[in-house]
C-alpha positions as a Markdown table, in Angstrom:
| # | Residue | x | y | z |
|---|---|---|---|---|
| 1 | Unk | 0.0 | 0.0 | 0.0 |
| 2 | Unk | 1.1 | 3.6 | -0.8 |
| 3 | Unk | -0.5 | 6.8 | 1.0 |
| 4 | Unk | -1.6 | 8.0 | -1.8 |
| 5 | Unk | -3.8 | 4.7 | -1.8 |
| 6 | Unk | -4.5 | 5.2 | 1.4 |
| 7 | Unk | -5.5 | 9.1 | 0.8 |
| 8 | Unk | -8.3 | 8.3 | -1.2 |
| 9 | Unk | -10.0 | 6.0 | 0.9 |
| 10 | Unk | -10.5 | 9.0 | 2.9 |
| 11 | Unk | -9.5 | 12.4 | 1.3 |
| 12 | Unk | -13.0 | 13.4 | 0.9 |
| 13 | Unk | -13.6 | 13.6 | 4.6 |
| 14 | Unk | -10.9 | 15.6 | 6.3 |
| 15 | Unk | -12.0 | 19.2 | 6.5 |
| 16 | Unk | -9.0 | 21.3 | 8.0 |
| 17 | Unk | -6.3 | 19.1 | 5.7 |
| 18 | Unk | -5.3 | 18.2 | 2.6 |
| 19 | Unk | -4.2 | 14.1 | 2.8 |
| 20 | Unk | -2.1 | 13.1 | -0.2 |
| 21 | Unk | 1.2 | 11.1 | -1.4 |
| 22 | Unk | 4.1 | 10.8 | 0.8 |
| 23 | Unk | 7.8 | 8.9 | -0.4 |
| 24 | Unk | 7.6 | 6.0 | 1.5 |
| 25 | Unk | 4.6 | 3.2 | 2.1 |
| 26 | Unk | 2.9 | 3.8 | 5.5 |
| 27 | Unk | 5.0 | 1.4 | 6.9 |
| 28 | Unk | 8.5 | 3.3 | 6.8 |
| 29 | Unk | 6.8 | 5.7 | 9.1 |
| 30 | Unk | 7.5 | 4.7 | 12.4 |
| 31 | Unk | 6.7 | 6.0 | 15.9 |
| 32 | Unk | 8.5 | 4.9 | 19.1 |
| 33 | Unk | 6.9 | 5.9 | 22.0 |
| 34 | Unk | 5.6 | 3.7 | 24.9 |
| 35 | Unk | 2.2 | 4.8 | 25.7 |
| 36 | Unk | 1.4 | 2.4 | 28.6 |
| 37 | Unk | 4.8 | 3.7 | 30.7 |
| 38 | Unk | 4.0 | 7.5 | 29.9 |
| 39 | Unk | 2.2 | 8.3 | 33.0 |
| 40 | Unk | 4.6 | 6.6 | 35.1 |
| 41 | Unk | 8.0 | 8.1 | 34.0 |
| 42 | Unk | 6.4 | 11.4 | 33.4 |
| 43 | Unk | 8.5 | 14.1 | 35.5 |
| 44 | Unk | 7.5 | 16.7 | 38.3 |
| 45 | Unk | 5.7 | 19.6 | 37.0 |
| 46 | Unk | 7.8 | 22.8 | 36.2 |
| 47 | Unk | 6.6 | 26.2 | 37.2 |
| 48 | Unk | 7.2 | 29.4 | 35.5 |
| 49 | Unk | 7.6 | 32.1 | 37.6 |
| 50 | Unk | 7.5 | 35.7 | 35.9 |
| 51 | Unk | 7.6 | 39.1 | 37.7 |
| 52 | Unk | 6.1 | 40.9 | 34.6 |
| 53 | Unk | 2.9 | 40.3 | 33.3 |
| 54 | Unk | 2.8 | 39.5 | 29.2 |
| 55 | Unk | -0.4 | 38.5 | 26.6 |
| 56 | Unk | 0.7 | 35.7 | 24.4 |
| 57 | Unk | 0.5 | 36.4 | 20.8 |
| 58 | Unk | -1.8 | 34.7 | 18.7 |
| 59 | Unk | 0.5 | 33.4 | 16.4 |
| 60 | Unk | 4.0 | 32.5 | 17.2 |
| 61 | Unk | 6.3 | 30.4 | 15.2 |
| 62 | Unk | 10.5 | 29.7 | 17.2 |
| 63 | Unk | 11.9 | 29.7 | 13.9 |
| 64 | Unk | 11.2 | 33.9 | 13.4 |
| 65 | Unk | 11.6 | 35.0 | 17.2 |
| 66 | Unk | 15.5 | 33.1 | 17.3 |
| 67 | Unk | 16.7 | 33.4 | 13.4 |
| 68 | Unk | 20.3 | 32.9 | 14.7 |
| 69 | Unk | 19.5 | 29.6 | 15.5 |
| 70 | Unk | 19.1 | 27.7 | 12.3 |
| 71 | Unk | 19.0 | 24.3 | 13.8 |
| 72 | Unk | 14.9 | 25.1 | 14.6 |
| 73 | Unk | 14.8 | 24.7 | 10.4 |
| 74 | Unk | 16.1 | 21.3 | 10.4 |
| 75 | Unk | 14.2 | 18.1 | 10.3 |
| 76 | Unk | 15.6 | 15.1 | 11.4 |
| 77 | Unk | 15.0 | 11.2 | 9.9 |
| 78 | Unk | 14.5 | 8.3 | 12.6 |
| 79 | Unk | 14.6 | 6.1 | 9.5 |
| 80 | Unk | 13.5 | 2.7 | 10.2 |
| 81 | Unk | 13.9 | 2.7 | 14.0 |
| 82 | Unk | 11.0 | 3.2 | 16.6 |
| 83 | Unk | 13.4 | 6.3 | 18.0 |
| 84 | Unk | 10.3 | 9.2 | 17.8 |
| 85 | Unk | 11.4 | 9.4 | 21.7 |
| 86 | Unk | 14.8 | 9.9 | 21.3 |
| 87 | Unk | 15.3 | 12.2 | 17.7 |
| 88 | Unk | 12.8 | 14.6 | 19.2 |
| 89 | Unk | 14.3 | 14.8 | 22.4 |
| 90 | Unk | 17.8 | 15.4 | 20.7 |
| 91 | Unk | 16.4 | 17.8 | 18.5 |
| 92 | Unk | 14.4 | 19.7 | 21.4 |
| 93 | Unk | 17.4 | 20.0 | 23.0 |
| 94 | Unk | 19.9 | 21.4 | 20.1 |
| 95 | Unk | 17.2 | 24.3 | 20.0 |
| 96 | Unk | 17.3 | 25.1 | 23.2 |
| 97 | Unk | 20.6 | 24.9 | 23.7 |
| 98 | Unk | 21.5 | 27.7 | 20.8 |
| 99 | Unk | 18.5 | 29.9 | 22.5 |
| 100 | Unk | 19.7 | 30.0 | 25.8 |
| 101 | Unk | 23.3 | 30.6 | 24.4 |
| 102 | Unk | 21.5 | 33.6 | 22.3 |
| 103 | Unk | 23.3 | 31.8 | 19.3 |
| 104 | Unk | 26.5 | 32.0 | 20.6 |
| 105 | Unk | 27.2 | 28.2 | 21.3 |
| 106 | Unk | 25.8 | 25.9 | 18.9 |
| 107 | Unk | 26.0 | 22.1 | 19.9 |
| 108 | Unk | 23.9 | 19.3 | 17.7 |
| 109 | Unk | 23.2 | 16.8 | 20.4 |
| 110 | Unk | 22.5 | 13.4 | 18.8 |
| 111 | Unk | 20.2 | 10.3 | 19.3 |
| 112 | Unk | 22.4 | 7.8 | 19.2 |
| 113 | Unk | 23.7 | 8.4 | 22.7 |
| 114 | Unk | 20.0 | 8.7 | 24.4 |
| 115 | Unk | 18.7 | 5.7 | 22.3 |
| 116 | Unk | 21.4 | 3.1 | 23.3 |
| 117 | Unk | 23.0 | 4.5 | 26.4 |
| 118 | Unk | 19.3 | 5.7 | 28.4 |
| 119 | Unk | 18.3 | 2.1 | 29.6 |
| 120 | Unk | 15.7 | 3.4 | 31.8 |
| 121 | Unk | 14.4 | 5.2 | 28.7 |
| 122 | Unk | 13.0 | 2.2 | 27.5 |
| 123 | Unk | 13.6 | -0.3 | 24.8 |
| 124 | Unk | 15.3 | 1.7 | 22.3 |
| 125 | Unk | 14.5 | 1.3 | 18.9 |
| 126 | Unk | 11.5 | -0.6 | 20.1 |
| 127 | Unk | 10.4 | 2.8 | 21.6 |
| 128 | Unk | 10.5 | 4.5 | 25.1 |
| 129 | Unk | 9.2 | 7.9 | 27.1 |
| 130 | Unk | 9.9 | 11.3 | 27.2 |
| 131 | Unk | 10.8 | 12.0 | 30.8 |
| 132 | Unk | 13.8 | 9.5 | 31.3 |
| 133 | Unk | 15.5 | 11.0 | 28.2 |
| 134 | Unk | 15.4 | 14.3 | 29.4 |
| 135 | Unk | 16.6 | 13.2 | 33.5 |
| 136 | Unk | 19.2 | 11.1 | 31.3 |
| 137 | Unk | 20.3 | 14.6 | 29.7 |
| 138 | Unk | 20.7 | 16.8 | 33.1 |
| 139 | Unk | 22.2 | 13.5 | 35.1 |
| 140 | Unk | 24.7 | 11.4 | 32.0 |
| 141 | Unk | 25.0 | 14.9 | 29.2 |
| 142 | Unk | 24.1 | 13.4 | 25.5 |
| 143 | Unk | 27.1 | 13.6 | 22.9 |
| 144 | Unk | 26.6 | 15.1 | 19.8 |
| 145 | Unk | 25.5 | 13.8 | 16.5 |
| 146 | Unk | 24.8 | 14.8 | 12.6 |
| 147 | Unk | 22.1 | 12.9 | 11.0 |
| 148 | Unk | 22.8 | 9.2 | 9.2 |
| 149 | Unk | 25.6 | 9.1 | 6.7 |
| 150 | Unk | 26.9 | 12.8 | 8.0 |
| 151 | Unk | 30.1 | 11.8 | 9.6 |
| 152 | Unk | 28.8 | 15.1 | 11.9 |
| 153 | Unk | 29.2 | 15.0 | 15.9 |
| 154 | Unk | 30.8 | 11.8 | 18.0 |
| 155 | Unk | 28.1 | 9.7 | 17.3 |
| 156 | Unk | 26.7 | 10.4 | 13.8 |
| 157 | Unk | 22.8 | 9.0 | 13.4 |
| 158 | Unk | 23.6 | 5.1 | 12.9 |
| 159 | Unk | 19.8 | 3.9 | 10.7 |
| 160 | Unk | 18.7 | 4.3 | 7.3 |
| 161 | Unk | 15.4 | 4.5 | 6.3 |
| 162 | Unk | 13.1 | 1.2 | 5.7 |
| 163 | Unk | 14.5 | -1.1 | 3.4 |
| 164 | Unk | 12.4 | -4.3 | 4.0 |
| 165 | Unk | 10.1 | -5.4 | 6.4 |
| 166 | Unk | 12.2 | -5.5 | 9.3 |
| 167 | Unk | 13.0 | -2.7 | 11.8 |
| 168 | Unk | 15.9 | -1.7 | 12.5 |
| 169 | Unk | 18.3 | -3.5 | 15.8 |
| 170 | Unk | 19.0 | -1.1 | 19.0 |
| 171 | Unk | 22.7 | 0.5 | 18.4 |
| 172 | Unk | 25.2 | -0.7 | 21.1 |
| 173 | Unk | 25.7 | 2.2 | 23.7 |
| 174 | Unk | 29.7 | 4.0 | 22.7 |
| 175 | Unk | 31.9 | 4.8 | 25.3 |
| 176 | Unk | 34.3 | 6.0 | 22.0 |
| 177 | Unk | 33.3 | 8.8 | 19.7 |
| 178 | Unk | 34.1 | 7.9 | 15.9 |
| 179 | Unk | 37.4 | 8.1 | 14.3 |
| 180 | Unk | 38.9 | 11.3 | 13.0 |
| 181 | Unk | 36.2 | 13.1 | 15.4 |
| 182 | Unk | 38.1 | 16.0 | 18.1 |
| 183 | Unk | 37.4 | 14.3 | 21.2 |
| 184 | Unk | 38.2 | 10.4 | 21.9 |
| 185 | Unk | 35.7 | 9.9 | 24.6 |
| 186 | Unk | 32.3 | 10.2 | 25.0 |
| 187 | Unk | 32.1 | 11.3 | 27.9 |
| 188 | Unk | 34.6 | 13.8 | 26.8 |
| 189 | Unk | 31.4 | 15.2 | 24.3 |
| 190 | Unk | 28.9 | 15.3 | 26.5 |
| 191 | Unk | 26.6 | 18.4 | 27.2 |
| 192 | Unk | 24.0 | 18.4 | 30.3 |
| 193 | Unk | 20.9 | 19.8 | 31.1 |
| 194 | Unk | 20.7 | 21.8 | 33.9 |
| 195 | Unk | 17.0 | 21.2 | 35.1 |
| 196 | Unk | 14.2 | 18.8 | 33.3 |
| 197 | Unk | 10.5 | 18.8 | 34.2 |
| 198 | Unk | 7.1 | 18.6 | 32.2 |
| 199 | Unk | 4.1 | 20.7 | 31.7 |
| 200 | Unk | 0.6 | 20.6 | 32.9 |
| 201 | Unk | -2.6 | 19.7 | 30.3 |
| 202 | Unk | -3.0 | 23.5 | 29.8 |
| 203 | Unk | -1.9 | 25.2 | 26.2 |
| 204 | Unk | -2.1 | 28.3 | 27.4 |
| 205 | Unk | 0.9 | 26.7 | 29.6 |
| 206 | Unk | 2.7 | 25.3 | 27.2 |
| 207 | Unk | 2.3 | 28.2 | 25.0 |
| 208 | Unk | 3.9 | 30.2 | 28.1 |
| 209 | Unk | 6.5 | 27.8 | 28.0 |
| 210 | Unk | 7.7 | 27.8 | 24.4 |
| 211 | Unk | 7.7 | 31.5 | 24.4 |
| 212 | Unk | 9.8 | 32.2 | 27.3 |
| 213 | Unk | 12.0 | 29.2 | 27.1 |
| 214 | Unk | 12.0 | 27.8 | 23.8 |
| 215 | Unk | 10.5 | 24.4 | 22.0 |
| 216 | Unk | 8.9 | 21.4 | 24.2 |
| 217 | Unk | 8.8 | 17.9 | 23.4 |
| 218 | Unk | 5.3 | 15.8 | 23.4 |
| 219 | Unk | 4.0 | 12.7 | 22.9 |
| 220 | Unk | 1.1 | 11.7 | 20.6 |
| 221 | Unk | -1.4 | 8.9 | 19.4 |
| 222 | Unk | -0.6 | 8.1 | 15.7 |
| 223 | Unk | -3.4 | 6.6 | 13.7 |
| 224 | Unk | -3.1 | 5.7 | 10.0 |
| 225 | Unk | -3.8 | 8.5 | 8.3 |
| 226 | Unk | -1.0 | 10.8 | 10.1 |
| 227 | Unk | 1.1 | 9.2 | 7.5 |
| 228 | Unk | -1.0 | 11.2 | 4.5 |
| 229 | Unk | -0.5 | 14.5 | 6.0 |
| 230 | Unk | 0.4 | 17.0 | 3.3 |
| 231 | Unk | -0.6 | 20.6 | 4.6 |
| 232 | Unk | -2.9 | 22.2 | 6.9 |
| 233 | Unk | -4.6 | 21.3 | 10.3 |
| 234 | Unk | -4.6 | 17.5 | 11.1 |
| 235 | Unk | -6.9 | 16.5 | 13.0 |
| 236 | Unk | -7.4 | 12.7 | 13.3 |
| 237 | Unk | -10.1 | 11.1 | 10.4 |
| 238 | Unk | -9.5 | 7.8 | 9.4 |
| 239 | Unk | -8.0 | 4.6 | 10.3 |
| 240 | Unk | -6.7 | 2.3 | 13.5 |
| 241 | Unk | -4.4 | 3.6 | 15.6 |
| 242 | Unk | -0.8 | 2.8 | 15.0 |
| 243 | Unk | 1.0 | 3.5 | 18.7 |
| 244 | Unk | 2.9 | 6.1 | 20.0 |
| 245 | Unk | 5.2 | 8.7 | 18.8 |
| 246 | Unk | 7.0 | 12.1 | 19.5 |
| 247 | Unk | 7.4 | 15.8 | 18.3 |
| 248 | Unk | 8.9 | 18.9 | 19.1 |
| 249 | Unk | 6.4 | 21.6 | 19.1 |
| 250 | Unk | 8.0 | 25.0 | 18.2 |
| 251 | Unk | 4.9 | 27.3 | 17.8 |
| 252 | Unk | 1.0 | 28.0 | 17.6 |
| 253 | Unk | -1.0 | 29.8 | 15.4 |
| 254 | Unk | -4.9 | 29.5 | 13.5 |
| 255 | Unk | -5.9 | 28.6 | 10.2 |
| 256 | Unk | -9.5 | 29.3 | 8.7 |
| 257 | Unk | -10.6 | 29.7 | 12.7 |
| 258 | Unk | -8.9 | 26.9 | 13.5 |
| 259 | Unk | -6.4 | 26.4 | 16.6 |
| 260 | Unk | -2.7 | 24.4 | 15.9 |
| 261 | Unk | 0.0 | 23.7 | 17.2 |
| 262 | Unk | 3.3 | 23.9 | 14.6 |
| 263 | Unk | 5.5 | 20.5 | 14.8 |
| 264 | Unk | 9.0 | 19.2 | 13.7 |
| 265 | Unk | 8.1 | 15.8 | 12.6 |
| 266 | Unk | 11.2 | 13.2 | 12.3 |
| 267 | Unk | 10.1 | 11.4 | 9.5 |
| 268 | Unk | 12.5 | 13.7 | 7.0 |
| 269 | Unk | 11.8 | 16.8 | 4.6 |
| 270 | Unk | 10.1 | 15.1 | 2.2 |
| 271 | Unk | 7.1 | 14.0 | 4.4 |
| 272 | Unk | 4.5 | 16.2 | 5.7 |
| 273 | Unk | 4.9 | 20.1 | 4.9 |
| 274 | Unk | 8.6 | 19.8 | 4.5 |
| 275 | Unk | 8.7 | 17.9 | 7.2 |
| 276 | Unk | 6.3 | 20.0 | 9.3 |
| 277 | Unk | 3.0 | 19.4 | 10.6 |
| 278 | Unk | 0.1 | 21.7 | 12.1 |
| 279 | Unk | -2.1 | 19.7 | 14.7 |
| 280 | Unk | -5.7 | 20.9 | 16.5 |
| 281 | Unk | -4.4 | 23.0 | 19.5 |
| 282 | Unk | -6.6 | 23.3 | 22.8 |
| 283 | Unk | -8.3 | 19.6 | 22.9 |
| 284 | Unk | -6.0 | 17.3 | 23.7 |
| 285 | Unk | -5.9 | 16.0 | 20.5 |
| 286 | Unk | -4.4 | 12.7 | 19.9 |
| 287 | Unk | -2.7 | 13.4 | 23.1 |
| 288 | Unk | -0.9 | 16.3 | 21.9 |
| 289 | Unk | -0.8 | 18.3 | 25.5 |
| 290 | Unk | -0.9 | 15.6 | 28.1 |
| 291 | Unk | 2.6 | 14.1 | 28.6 |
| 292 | Unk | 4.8 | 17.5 | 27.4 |
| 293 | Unk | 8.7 | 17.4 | 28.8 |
| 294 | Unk | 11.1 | 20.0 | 28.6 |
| 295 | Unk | 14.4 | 20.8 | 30.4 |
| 296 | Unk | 16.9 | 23.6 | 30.7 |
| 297 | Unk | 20.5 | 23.8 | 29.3 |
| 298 | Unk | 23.9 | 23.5 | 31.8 |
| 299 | Unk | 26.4 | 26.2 | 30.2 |
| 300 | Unk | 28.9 | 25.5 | 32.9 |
| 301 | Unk | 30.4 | 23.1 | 35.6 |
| 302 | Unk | 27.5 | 23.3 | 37.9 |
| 303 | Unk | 26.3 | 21.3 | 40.9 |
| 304 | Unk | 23.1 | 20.3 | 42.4 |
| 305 | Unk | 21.5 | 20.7 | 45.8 |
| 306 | Unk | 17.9 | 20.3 | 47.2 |
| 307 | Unk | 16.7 | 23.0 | 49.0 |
| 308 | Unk | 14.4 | 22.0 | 52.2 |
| 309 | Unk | 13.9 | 25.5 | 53.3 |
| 310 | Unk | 14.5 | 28.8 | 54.5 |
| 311 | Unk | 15.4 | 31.3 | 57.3 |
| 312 | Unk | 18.0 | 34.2 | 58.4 |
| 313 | Unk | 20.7 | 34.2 | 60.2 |
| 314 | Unk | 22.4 | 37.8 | 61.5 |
| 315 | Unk | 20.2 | 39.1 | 59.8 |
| 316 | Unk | 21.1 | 37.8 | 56.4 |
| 317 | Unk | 18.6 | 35.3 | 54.6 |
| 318 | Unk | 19.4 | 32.0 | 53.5 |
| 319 | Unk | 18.2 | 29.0 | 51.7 |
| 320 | Unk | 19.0 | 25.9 | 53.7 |
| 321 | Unk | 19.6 | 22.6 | 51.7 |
| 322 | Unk | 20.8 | 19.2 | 51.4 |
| 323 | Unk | 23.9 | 18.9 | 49.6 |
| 324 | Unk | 25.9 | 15.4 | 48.4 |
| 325 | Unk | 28.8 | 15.3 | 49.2 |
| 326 | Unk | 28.0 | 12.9 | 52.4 |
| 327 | Unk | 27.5 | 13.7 | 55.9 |
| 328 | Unk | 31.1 | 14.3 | 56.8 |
| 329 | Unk | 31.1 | 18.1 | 55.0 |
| 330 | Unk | 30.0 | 21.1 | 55.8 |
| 331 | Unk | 27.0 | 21.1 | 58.5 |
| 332 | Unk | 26.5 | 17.1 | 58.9 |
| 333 | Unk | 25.9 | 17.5 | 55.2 |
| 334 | Unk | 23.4 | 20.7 | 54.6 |
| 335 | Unk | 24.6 | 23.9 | 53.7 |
| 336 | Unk | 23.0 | 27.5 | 54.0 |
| 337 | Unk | 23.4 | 29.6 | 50.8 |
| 338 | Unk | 22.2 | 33.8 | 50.7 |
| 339 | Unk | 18.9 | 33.5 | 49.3 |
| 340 | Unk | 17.3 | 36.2 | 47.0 |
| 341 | Unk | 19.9 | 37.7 | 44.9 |
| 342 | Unk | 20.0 | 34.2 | 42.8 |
| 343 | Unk | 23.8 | 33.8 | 44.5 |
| 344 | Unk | 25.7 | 31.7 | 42.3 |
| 345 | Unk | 22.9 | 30.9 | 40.4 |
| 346 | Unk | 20.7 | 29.3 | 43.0 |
């Protein structure tokens, strides 16, 4: 079967899209996401807190508002690997990390490290969740990696795209990068994450979110006739569903009086709008806003503590929190640190 054969079993029934002919049979388009082991490795809820009152826009696209960071133009190809989880993630990632950097460091973190190195991701190219990529990110850093056949990064995107019926094998977790690369180690490569959390069912949230911080990652339902999608809104029409997959959402906007939110698919340029894809925004739609993760970029050696609470001391105020460095330093282990002047960063 082709989509195009596919298409026009139901063309004549979607309303906000246009279903058509896309390169590959609707089997080369794979998802990779775990849907029963969402909720459970989902991460704490991350808060925005802003001093300054602001009105969303009612349009916004992350490709126009950060121009210096081209990497929010480029569509990635999981090829014939259930890897949605980790190419989105990776790609999520990249974009951030050029926005928080204001375009001044530019790092393309690759998949191959989060897809065969993140065990308590899941089953790697047999799919996984959202939440232990990104807490794999902030605790183990992800190397960098070019898409397949780039020779780009340490670890260089290792799967083509379908050539039979059989899905591609995991990739063996590298503790080298690739010959002729500037670093020998991994570990050597790797870039962290300085925070990771998710989002609540709200878009008005997540709209906050990607507007102040940058693109999110989510999780979706696919059904059949995702694999048709040629331009405008999609909004699910026709056919079974098909299991999970992942996207990085980079904006929002209307079309014809209808609410979307704007995608990077990873299925390559030539699917979709270039690779692109506009989904109904505000209902939950195939799952689009329930199981959203996002994370914050580490720009320097940094350190983590958990703060437990607050006080002042000589008249000086103080968070007070658990460090980890065992009970033998500092305060049987705990530390007080100046609180509100963000001291060090805190």
């Amino acid at each position: 079967q082709s989509t195009a054969y596919l298409a026009s079993k139901f063309s004549y029934l979607t309303r906000t899209w246009v279903a058509g002919s896309n390169p590959r049979s609707p089997a080369g388009y794979i998802g990779g996401v775990l849907l029963d082991d969402l909720e459970h490795t989902r991460l704490p809820l991350g808060i925005n807190v802003r001093d300054d009152i602001f009105h969303l826009p009612d349009s916004f696209d992350a490709r126009q508002r950060w121009p210096e960071c081209t990497s929010l133009n480029e569509i990635r190809d999981q090829g014939c690997c259930g890897s949605a989880w980790a190419v989105s993630a990776a790609s999520t990632m990249t974009d951030r990390w050029c926005i928080h950097s204001k375009g001044k460091d530019v790092f393309t973190f690759g998949s191959h490290d989060l897809l065969s190195c993140c065990h308590a991701c899941g089953a790697g190219c047999n799919g996984g969740t959202l939440g232990p990529a990104w807490n794999f990110w902030v605790e183990k850093g992800v190397s960098s990696g070019g898409q397949f056949n780039s020779k780009q990064g340490c670890h260089p995107y290792p799967i083509d795209t379908c050539h039979g019926a059989e899905e591609a094998d995991t990739p063996k977790c590298l503790k080298k990068c690739r010959d002729g690369y500037k670093v020998q180690d991994t570990w050597q490569d790797r870039r962290y994450g300085r925070v990771a959390y998710s989002l609540p069912n709200d878009d008005e949230k997540i709209m906050e979110e990607i507007y102040m911080n940058g693109p999110v990652q989510t999780s979706i339902r696919i059904y059949m006739d995702l694999t048709t999608y040629k331009s405008g809104v999609y909004k699910h029409t026709w056919g079974p569903l098909a299991g999970g997959h992942a996207l990085e959402i980079i904006g929002w906007g209307s079309e014809s009086g209808v609410k979307y939110w704007l995608c990077k698919n990873s299925w390559g340029e030539t699917w979709g709008d270039r690779g692109f894809v506009k989904i109904v925004r505000g209902e939950n739609h195939i799952g689009i806003e329930e199981h959203v993760h996002s994370g914050l970029p580490s720009f320097a050696g940094g350190h983590f503590l958990v703060i437990i609470g607050w006080g002042s001391e000589s008249g000086v105020k103080y968070w007070l929190c658990k460090n980890s460095w065992g009970e033998t330093w500092g305060d049987r282990g705990f530390v007080k640190i100046v609180r509100g002047e963000n001291h060090i960063g805190i």
